[in-house]
N, C-alpha and C positions, 0 to 999 in steps of 0.2 A: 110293124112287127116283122114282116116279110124282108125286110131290110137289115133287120137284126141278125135274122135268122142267116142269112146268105154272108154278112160279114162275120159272123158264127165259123160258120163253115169255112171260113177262109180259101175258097175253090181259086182262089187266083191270087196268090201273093208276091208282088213287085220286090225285088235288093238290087242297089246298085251294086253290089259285090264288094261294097267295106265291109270291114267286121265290123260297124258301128253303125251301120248304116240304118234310118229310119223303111222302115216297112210298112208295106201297106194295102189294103185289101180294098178291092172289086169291088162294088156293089154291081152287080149281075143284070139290075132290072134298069139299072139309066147309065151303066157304064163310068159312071164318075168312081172316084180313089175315095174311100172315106180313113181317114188319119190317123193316126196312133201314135196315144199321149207318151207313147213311151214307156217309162219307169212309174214305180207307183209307191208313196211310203205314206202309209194313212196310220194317223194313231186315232183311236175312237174311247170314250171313256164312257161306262155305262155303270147303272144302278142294278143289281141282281140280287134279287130279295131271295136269301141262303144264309146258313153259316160260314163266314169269314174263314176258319179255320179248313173247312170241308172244299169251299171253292179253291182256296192255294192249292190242299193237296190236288185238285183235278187240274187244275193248272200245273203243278209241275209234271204231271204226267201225260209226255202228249197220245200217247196209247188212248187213251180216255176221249180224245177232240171228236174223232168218228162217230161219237155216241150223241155231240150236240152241234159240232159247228159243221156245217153241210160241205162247208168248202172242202173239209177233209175226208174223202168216200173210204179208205182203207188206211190203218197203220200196222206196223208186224216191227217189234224190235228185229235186230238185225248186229253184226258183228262190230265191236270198236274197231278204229285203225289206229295208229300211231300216230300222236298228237291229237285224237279225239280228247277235247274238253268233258264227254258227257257220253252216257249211252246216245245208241245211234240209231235211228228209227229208218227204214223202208217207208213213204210216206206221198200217198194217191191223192193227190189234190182233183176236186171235179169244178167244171162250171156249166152251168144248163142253162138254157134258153128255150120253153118251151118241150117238146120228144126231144131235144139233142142235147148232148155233152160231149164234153172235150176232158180230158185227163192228161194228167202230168206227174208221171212217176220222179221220185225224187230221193238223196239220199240225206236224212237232214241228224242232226246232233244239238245235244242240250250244250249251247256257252255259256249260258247263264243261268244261275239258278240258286235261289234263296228260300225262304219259309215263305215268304209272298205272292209264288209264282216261277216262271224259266222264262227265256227266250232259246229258241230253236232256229237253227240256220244249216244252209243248203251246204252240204260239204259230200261231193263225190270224190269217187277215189281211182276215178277212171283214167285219171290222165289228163285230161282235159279239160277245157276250158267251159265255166257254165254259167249261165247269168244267176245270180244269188237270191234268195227268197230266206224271209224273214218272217219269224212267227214269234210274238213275243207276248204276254200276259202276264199282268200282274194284279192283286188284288188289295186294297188297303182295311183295316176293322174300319168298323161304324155300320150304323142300323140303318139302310139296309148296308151291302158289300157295294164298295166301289171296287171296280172293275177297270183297268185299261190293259187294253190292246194294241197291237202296232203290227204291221204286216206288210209290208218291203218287198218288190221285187224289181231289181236290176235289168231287167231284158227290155225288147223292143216291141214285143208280140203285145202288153195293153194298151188295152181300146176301150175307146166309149162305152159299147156293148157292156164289155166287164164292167163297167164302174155300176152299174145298173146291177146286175149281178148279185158284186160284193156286198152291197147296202142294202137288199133284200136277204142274203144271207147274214149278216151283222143284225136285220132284225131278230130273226128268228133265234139268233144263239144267246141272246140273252135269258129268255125265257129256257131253253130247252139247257143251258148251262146249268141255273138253279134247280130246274127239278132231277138232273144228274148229280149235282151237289150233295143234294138231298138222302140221295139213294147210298151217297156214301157213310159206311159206319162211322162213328163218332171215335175219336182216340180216348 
């Protein structure tokens, strides 16, 4: 765990000075490099015992994610720009590892979006250049709701640590999705 925690921390991070270049963190207590996978684009498909109807609309709306899926600590609409596809969220991604977190503020936009669901991608308006992040959900009828997900990110910074993580958080939002579902009034 103590191993986790320090590659957490990222106190000592290696670039050969590509812009592509593979990164990679310390472990503190034996000095070895431990690796990172790189990119990450996982779709996961889940059962969420809700109304089909009720889960879409929480899915299209990522304002709502804060309220079940951990990985998202904060959302705040936020202004369109020119060539936004969708409203455009301010949007605080967390990951924890024990007391610690890391956060990633981000500016992202609905590109897609239908009565079954959105996907959401990373779109700043800064100028520059960003590695992409993908948030995508969609929900199909049948007793219970199927549920897929897909979540993409482009950078260098995932690591093992993370993938541990995300699949603890992916447990949890299933459950805490439905009873947010729930909460939503009926049209």
């Amino acid at each position: 765990m103590w191993t986790l925690i320090q590659a957490f921390l990222a106190l000592d991070i290696t670039d050969s000075g590509h812009r592509h270049s593979q990164k990679r963190w310390r472990d503190l207590s034996s000095g070895h490099f431990i690796g990172h996978t790189g990119r990450v684009d996982k779709t996961i498909e889940s059962v969420v015992r809700a109304d089909t109807e009720r889960v879409q609309r929480v899915l299209c709306d990522l304002s709502t994610y804060e309220h079940w899926l951990d990985l998202v600590d904060r959302v705040e609409t936020t202004d369109s720009a020119d060539g936004d596809a969708g409203p455009a969220y301010a949007v605080t991604l967390i990951a924890k590892i024990g007391p610690f977190a890391r956060r990633k503020r981000l500016r992202m936009v609905r590109t897609d979006s239908g009565d079954d669901g959105a996907t959401f991608e990373r779109r700043e308006i800064d100028g520059r250049h960003h590695s992409s992040w993908i948030l995508g959900a969609h929900a199909s009828e049948g007793h219970p709701t199927s549920v897929t997900m897909r979540l993409a990110y482009g950078g260098g910074l995932w690591s093992e640590a993370l993938e541990g993580v995300l699949e603890n958080q992916i447990a949890g939002a299933v459950d805490a999705l439905a009873v947010h579902a729930e909460r939503i009034p009926a049209n």
